[in-house]
VEXVEXTI-750163 format. One record per residue (C-alpha): x negated, y negated, z. Coordinates in Angstrom, 3 decimals. Each point is the difference from the previous one (the first is absolute). Example, Ala and Ser with C-alpha at 12.3 -4.5 7.8 and 13.67 -1.06 7.14 Angstrom:
REM VEXVEXTI-750163
+----------+----------+----------+
!       px !       py !       pz !
+----------+----------+----------+
!  -12.300 !    4.500 !    7.800 !
!   -1.370 !   -3.440 !   -0.660 !
+----------+----------+----------+
//
This chain:
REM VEXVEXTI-750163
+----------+----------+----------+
!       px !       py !       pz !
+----------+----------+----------+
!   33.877 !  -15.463 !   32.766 !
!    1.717 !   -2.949 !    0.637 !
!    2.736 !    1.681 !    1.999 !
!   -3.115 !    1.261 !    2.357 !
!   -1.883 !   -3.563 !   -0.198 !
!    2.426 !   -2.657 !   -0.631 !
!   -2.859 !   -2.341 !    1.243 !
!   -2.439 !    1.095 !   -2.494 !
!   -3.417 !   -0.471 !    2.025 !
!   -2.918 !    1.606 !   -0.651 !
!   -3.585 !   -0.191 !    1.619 !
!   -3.103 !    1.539 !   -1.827 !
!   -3.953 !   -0.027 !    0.167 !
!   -2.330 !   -0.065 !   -2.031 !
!    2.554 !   -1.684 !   -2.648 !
!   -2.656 !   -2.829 !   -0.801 !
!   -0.291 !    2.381 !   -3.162 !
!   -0.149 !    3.436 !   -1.824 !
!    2.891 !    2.200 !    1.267 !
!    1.018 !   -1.854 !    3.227 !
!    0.511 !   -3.373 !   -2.820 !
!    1.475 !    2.101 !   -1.962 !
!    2.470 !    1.549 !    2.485 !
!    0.408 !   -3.832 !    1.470 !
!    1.449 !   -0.717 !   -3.776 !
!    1.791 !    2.877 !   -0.039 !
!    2.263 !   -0.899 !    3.197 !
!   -0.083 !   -3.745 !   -0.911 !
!    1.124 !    0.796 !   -4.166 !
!    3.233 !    1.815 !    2.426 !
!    0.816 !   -3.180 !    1.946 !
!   -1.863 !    0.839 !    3.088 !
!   -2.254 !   -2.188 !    2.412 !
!   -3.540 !    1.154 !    0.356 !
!   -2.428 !   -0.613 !    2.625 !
!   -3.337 !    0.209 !   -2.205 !
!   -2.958 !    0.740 !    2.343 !
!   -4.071 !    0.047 !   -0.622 !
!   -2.961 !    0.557 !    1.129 !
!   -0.711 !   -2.672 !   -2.624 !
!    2.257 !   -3.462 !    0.553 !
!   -0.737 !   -1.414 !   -3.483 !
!    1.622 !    3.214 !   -1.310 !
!    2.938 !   -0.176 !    2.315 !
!    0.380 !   -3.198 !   -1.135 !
!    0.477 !    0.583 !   -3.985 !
!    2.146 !    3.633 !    0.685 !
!    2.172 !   -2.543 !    1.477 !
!    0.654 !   -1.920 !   -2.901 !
!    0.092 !    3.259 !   -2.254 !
!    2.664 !    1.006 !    2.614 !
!    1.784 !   -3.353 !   -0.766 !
!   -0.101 !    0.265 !   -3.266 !
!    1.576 !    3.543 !   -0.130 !
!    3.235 !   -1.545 !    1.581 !
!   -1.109 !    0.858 !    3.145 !
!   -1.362 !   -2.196 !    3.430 !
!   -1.748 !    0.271 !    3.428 !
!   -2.766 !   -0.703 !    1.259 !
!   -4.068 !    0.724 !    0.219 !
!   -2.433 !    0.468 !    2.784 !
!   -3.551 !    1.671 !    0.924 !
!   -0.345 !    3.041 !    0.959 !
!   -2.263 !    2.891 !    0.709 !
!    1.318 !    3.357 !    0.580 !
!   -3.045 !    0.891 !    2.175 !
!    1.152 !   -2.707 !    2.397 !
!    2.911 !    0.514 !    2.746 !
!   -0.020 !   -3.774 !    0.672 !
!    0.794 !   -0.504 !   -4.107 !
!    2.598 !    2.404 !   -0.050 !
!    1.399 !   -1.129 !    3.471 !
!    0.367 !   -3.874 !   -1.724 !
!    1.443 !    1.261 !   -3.167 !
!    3.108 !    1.880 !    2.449 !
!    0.721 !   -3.414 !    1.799 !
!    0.134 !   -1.920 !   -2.897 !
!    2.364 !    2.388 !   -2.107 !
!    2.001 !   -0.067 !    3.521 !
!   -0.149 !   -3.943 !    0.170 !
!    0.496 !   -0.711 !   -4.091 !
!    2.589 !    2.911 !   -0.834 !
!    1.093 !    1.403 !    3.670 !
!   -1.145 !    3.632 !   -1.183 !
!   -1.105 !    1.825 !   -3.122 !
!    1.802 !    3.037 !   -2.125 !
!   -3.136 !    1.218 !   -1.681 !
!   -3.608 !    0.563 !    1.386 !
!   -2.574 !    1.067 !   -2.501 !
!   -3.718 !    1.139 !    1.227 !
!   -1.816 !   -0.142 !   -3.147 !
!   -3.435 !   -1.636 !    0.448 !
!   -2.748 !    2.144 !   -0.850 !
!   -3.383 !    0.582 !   -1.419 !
!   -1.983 !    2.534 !   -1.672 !
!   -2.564 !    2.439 !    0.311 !
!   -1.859 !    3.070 !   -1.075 !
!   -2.487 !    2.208 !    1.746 !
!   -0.360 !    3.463 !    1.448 !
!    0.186 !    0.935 !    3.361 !
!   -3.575 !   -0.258 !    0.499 !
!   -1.272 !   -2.571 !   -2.008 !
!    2.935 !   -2.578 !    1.236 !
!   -1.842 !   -2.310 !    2.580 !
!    1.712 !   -0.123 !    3.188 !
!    0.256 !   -3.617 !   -0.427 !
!    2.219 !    0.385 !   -3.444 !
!    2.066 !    2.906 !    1.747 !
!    1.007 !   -2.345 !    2.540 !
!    0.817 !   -3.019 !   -2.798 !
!    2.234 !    2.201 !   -1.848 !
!    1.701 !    1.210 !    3.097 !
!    0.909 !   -3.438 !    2.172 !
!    1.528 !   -1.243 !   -3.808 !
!    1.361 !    2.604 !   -1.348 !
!    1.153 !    2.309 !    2.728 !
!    0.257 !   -2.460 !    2.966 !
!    0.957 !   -2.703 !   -1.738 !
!    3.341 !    1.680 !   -0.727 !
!    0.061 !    1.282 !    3.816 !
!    0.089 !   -3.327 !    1.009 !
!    2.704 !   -0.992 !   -2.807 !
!    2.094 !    2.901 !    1.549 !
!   -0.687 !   -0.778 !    3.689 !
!    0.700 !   -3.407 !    0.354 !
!    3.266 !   -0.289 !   -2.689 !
!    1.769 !    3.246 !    1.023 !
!    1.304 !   -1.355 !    2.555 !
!    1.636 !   -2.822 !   -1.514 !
!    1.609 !    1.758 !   -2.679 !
!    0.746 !    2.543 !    2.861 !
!    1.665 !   -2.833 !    2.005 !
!    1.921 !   -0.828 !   -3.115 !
!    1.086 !    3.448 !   -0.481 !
!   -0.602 !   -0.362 !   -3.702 !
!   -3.053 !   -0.531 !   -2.243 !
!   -2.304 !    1.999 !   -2.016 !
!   -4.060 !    0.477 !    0.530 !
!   -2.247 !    0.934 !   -3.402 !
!   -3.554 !    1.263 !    0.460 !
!   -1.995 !   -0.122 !   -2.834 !
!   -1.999 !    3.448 !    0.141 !
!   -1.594 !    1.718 !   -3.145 !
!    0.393 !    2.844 !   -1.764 !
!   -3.752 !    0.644 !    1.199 !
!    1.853 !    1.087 !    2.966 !
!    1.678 !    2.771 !   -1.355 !
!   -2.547 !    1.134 !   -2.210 !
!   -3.113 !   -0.720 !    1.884 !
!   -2.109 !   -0.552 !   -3.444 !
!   -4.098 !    0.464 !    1.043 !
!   -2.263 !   -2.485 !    0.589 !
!    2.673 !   -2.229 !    1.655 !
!    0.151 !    1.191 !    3.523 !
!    0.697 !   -3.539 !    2.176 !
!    2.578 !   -1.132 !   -2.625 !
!    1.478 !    3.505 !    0.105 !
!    0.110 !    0.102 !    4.044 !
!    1.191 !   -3.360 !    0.155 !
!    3.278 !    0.780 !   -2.695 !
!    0.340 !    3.183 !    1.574 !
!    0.600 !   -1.977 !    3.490 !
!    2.402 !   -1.986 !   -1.525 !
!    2.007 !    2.878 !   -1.523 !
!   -0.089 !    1.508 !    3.681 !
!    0.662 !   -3.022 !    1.735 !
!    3.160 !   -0.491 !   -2.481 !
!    1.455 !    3.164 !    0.661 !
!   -0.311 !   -0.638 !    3.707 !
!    1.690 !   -3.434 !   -0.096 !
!    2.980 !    1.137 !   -2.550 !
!    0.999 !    2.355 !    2.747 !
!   -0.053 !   -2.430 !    2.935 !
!    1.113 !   -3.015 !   -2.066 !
!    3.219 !    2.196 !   -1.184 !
!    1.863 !   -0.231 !    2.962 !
!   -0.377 !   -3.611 !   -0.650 !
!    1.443 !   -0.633 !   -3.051 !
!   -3.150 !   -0.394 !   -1.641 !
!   -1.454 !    1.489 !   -3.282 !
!   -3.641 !    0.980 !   -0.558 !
!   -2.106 !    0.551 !   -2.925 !
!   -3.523 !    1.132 !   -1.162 !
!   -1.177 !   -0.704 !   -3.380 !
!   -2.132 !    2.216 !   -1.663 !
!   -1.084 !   -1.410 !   -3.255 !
!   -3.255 !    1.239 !   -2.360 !
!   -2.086 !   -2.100 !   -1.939 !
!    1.351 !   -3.094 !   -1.594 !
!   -1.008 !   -3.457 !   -1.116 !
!   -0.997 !   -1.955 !    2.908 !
!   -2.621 !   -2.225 !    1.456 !
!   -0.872 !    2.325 !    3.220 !
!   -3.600 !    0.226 !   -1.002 !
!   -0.647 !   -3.732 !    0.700 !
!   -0.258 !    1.395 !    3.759 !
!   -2.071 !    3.460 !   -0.527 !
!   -2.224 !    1.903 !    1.739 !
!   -2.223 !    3.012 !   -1.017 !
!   -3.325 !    1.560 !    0.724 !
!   -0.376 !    0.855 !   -3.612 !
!    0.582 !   -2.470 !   -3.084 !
!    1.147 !    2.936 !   -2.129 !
!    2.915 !    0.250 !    1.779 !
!    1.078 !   -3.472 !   -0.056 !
!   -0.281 !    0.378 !   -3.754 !
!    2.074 !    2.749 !   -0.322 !
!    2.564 !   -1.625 !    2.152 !
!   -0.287 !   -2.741 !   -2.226 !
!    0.986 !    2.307 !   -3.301 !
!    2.562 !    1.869 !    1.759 !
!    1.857 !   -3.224 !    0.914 !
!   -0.546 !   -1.619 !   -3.035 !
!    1.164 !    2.828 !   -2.316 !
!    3.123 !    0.097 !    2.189 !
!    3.140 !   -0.589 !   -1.792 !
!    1.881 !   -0.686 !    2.967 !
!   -0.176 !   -3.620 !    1.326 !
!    1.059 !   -1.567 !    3.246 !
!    3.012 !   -1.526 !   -1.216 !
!    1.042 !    3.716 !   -0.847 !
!   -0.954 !    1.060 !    3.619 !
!    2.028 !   -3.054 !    1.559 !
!    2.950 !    1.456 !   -1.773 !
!    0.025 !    3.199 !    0.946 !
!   -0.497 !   -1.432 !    3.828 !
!    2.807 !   -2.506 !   -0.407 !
!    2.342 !    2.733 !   -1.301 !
!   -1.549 !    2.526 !    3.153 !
!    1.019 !   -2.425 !    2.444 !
!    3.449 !   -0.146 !   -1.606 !
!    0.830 !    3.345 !   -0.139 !
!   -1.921 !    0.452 !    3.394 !
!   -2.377 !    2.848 !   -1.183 !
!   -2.981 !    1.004 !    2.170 !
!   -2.158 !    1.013 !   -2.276 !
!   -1.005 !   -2.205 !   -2.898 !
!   -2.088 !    1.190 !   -2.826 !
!    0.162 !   -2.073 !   -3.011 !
!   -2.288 !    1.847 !   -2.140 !
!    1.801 !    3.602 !   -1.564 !
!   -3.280 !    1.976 !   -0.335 !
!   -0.696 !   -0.740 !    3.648 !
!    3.234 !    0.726 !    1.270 !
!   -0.490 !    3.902 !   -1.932 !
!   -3.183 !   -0.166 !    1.341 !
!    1.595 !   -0.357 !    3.936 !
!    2.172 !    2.452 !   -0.906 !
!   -2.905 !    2.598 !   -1.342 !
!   -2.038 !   -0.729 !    2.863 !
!    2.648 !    0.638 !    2.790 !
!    1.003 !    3.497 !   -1.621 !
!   -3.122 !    0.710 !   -1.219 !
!   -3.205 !   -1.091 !    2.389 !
!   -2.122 !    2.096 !   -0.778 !
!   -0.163 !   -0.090 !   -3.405 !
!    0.367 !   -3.914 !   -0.067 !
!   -3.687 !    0.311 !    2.034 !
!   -1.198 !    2.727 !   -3.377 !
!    1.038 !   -2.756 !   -1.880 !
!   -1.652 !   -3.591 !    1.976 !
!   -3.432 !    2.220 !   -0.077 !
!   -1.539 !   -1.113 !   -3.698 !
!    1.851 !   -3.320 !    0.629 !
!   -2.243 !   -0.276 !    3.148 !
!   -3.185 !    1.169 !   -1.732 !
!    0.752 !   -3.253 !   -2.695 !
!    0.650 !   -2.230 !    2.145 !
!   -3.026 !    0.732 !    2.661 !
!   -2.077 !    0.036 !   -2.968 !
!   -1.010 !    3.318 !   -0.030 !
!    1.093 !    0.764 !   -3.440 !
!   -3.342 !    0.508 !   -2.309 !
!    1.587 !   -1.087 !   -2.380 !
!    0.247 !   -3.698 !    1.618 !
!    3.005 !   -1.095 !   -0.715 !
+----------+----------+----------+
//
């Protein structure tokens, strides 16, 4: 890695806290700079001084994914504080849970400018300065909801199947660049994305809520897995292994992946009579 970014710079939303903190500590516990952005300056603020305290340093500043403006500052700033970045990472995100049809249009379109566009706009406005470089590496944080599709979760799943398909796109073009791409896929694990949540039924935030909590991955295990991704330059970065079977199942076996989602969907849209 440090052959490939001798400057050690790395940029990353969301990192006010859950996995984007814990992927700031990651980098800094490695000697790196991170630029710590939020939507939420007070948070900024203290993943700083967690970054400092790691053995790491940079610098904090506001910013919302769902604005171009934000995201346009945060480039000219790297540009005028470190002349450039190595490592861009698109993680801010929120969560939600709905069907197709119950979703209001108004939630649909939340989960999409964060969580789908919000990474666009990462990718748009930084590629080319890592392309100008001719050297960097770009990390969208997708889901493993957008490999499996799970029921009941149909804007998170469009938006994290975007970013899959908006990763694959880049790695090509960035390649003859000199620039590495990577979409992370992770499950459930212990992390604060409910805090931002939206769902036309409570029972689904509440099983959210167990499946996260009975997770025994956490984010520090996630950051991992993406710091060691970005070293070995892999594409595809699932840190959970029953997922990563899963992908496998599902892209061999589609059909009977879909046998197998049916009861799951019944639970989860509530129409087991046994209410569970």
């Amino acid at each position: 890695m440090a052959e490939r970014f001798p400057q050690k710079r790395v940029f990353i939303t969301g990192a006010g806290s859950g996995l984007g903190l814990a992927i700031a500590r990651q980098f800094a516990t490695n000697g790196w700079r991170v630029a710590v952005t939020d939507v939420d300056p007070a948070r900024a603020r203290t993943a700083l001084e967690e970054v400092r305290s790691c053995g790491g340093d940079g610098f904090w500043a506001e910013c919302d994914v769902r604005s171009a403006d934000h995201m346009e500052q945060a480039r000219e700033r790297l540009q005028q504080e470190w002349a450039g970045v190595d490592v861009i990472v698109n993680n801010a995100g929120v969560g939600s849970a709905g069907t197709v049809i119950d979703t209001p249009l108004e939630d649909w379109e939340w989960v999409l400018d964060i969580n789908l566009m919000g990474v666009v706009r990462g990718c748009h406005l930084f590629a080319p300065l890592l392309a100008a470089q001719r050297s960097g590496h770009i990390v969208n944080i997708a889901s493993f909801a957008g490999i499996a599709q799970a029921p009941a979760m149909a804007g998170y799943n469009v938006a994290k199947i975007g970013v899959i398909g908006l990763s694959e796109s880049l790695r090509a073009e960035m390649q003859p660049h000199g620039v590495g791409v990577s979409a992370v896929c992770p499950s459930f694990f212990k992390t604060n994305i409910l805090e931002q949540f939206r769902s036309p039924d409570p029972r689904l935030r509440d099983v959210a809520d167990k499946l996260v909590n009975r997770a025994s991955v956490t984010a520090d295990d996630v950051a991992k897995d993406i710091f060691k991704g970005v070293q070995k330059n892999r594409f595809m970065i699932i840190p959970h292994a029953e997922a990563r079977w899963f992908y496998r199942f599902k892209r061999f076996a589609p059909e009977l992946f879909f046998k197998i989602l049916g009861p799951q969907a019944a639970r989860m849209m509530g129409a087991d009579k046994s209410g569970r």
